[in-house]
C-alpha positions in Angstrom: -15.8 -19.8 -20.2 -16.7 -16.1 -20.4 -17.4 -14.4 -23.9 -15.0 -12.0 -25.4 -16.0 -9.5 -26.4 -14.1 -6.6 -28.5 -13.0 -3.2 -28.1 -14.3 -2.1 -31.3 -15.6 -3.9 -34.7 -12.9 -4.8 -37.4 -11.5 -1.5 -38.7 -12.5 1.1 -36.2 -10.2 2.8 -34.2 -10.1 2.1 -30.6 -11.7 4.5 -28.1 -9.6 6.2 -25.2 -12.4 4.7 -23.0 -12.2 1.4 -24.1 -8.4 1.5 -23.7 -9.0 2.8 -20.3 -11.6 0.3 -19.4 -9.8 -2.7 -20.7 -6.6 -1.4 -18.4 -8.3 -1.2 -14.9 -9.8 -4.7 -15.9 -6.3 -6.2 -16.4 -5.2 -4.6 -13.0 -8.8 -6.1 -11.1 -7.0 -8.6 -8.5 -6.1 -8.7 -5.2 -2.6 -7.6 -4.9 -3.4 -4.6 -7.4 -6.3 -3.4 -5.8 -4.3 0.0 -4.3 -2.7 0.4 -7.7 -5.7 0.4 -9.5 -7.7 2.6 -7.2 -4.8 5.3 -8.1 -4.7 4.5 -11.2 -8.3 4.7 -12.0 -8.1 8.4 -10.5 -5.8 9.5 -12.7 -7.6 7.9 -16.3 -10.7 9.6 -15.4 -9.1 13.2 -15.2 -7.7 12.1 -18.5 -11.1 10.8 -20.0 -12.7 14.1 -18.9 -10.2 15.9 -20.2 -9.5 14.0 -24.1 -13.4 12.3 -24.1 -14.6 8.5 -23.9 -14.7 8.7 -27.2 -11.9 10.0 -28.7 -10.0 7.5 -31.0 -6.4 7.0 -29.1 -5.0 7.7 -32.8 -5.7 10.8 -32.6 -4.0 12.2 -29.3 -1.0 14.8 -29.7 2.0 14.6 -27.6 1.9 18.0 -26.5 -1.8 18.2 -25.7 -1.1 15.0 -23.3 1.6 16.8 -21.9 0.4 20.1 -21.9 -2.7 18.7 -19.7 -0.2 16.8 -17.0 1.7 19.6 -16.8 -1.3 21.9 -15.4 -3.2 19.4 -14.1 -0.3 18.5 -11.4 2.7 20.6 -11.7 1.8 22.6 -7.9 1.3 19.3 -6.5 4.2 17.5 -4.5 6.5 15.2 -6.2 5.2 11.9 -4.9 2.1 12.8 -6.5 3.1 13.9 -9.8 4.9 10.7 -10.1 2.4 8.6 -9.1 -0.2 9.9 -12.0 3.0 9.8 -14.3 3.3 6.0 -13.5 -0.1 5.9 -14.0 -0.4 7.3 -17.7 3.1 6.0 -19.0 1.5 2.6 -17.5 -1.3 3.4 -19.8 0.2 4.5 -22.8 2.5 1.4 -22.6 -0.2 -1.1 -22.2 -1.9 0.4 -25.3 1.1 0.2 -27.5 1.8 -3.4 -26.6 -1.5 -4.0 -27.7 -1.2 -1.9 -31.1 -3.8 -0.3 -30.5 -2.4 2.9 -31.4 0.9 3.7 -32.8 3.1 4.9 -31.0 0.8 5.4 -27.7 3.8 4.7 -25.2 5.6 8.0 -26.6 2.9 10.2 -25.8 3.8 10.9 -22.4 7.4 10.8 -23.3 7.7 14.7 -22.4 6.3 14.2 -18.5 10.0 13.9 -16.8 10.0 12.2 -13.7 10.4 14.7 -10.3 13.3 14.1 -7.8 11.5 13.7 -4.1 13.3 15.1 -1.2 14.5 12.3 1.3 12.0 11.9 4.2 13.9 11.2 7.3 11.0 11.8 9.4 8.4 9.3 9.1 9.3 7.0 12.0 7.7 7.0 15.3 9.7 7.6 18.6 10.2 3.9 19.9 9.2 5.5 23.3 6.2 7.7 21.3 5.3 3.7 20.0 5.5 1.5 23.0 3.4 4.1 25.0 0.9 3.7 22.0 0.9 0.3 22.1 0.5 -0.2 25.8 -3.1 2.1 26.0 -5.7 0.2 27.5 -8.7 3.1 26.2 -8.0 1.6 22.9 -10.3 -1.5 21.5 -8.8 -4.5 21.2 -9.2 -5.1 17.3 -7.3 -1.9 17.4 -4.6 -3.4 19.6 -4.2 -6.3 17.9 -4.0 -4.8 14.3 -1.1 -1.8 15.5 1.2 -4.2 17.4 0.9 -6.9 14.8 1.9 -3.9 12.2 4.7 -2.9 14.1 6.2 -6.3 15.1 5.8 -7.8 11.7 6.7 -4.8 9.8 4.3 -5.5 7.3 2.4 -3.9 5.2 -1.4 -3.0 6.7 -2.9 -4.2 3.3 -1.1 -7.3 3.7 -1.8 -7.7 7.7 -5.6 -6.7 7.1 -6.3 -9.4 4.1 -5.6 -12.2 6.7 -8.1 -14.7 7.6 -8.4 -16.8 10.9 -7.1 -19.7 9.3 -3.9 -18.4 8.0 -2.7 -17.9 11.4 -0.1 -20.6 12.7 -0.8 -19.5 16.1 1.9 -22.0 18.1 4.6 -20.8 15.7 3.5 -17.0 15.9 3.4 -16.6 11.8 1.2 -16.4 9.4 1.2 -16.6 5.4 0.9 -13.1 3.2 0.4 -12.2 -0.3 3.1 -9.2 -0.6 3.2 -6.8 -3.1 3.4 -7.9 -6.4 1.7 -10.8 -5.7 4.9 -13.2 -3.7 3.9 -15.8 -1.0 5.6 -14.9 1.9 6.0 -15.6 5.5 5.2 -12.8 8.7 6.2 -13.8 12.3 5.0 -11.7 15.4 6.3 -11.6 18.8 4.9 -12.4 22.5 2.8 -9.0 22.6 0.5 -9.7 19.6 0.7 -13.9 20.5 -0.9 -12.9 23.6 -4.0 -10.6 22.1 -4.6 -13.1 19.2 -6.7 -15.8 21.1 -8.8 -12.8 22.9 -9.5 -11.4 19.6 -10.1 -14.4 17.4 -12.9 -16.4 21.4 -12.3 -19.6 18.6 -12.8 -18.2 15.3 -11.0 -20.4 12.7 -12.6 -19.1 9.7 -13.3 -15.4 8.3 -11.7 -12.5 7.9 -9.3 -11.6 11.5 -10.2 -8.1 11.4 -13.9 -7.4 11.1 -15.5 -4.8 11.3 -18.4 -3.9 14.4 -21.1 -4.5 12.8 -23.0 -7.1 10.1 -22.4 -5.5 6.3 -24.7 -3.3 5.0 -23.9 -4.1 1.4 -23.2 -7.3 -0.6 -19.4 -8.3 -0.4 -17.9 -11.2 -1.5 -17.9 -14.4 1.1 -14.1 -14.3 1.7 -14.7 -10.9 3.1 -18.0 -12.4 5.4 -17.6 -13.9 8.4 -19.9 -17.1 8.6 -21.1 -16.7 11.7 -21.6 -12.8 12.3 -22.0 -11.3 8.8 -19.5 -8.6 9.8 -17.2 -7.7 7.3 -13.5 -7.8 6.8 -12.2 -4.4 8.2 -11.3 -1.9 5.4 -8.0 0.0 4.9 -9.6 3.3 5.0 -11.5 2.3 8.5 -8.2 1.4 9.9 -6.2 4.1 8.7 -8.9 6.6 10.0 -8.8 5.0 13.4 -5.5 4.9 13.7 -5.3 8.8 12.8 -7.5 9.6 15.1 -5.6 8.3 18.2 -2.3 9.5 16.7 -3.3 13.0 16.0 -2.6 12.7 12.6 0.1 9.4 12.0 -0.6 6.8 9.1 -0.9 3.0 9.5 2.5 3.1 7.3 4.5 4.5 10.3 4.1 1.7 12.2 5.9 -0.4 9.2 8.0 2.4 8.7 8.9 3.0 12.9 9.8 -1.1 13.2 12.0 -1.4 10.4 13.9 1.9 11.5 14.2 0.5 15.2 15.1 -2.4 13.8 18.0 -1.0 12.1 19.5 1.1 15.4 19.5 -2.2 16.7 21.9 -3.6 14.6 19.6 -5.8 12.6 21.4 -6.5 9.0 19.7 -5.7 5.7 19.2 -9.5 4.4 17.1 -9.7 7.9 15.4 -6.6 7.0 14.9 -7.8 3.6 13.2 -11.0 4.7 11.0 -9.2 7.6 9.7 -6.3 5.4 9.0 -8.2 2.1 11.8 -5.7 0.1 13.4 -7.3 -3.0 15.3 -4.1 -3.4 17.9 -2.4 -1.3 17.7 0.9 -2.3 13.7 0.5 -1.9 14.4 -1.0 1.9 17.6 2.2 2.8 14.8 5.2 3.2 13.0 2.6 6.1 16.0 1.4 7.8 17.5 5.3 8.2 18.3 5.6 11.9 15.7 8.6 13.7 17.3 11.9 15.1 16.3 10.3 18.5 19.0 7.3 17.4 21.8 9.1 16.4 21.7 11.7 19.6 21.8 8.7 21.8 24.8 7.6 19.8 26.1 10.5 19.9 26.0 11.1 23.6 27.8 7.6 24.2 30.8 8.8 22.3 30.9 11.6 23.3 34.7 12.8 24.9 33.2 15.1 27.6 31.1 12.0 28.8 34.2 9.8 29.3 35.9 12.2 31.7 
């Protein structure tokens, strides 16, 4: 058993930095590894703003949200909300703690910011199959976009597969969602078919590796055994993927399937159980039918057509 050790000696008021520190700590596994990258962003504009060493006792409301305020009010709402989360998060997990009283009100002045509706993240189907059907693009590459879009999973959830959690046969495979839930993805003949050409009789190791042996020390689960390449990061694919898109996220492809989905008639419980969503208002801004949908639809009922 590891030693604890505390954040300050009996009596002495706890440090913003130690607060800090003991935060990202508690938010250091798998499933939280996005949220605490974001996270840890947003404490260190904080530390270098209020000090490492600043007693969280003596913070001031308005000086915390004085500093948000300037820090991010030009920047778009997502954003602003996202560093909100992250210091209310903060704040919260201090006062739970006692560390300070009355820590989780400090950001009590930081309102959260509507976001306009974005009804234009999904991919024409055409603009998507086309896409999918390049032959200049590697394989890895190949494999990794169509499983995305015919799973409708997430790419963090897609990329932290290994070789054995495939259940080739069946087409499926096991995934840690969001949150941390153990839950099933199924794929369809296109991806079934690349699988075996990616894998030449892999059964262990990360699916997606990278193309060439690690340069730095990873941990094994992200090693495979026999090559030494290493699992293939979310920034590598996302870069990739950008670069043959001119500019489109690995998210679309999640984002494009679940709205297809939807023009197809598919019914939110299915939806629900394909894209991991617990919520139905979370699920509503993917399933949205696309421009491209609703002119098509339009065109069939159209009056003039029928004459």
């Amino acid at each position: 058993m590891g030693t604890v050790h505390p954040l300050a000696a009996r009596g002495e008021a706890i440090t913003i930095g130690a607060a800090a520190a003991a935060y990202l700590t508690a938010l250091d596994h798998p499933e939280s590894a996005g949220t605490r990258r974001v996270y840890g962003s947003t404490l260190r504009a904080f530390l270098a703003r209020f000090g490492d060493g600043t007693p969280l006792g003596e913070l001031a409301a308005g000086d915390v949200t004085t500093w948000f305020s300037a820090t991010w009010s030009a920047r778009a709402p997502a954003t602003w909300n996202r560093n909100r989360d992250a210091l209310r998060g903060f704040l919260a997990y201090c006062e739970e703690r006692s560390w300070a009283s009355g820590a989780g009100e400090l950001a009590r002045g930081v309102r959260r910011r509507r976001r306009a509706p974005d009804r234009s993240r999904a991919l024409p189907r055409a603009g998507v199959e086309q896409l999918l059907a390049r032959e200049d693009i590697a394989l890895r590459e190949r494999v990794l976009w169509r499983m995305l879009y015919e799973t409708a999973a997430r790419s963090a959830e897609v990329l932290r597969l290994d070789a054995g959690d495939l259940d080739l046969p069946n087409r499926k495979a096991k995934v840690r969602r969001k949150g941390g839930a153990i839950d099933t993805i199924v794929w369809q003949t296109g991806t079934a078919r690349l699988l075996p050409r990616l894998l030449k009789g892999r059964t262990t190791g990360p699916l997606f590796l990278t193309g060439r042996r690690a340069r730095v020390e990873l941990p094994p689960g992200d090693i495979d055994p026999a090559t030494g390449r290493a699992r293939l990061s979310y920034r590598q694919a996302e870069q990739m993927f950008k670069d043959a898109t001119g500019g489109a996220t690995l998210h679309q492809l999640r984002h494009s399937a679940l709205t297809h989905d939807a023009e197809d008639g598919a019914s939110t419980p299915m939806l629900m159980a394909k894209s991991g969503h617990t919520s139905v208002t979370s699920l509503a801004r993917y399933a949205r039918p696309s421009a491209e949908a609703l002119a098509h639809w339009q065109a069939q009922r159209d009056p003039a057509r029928r004459r």
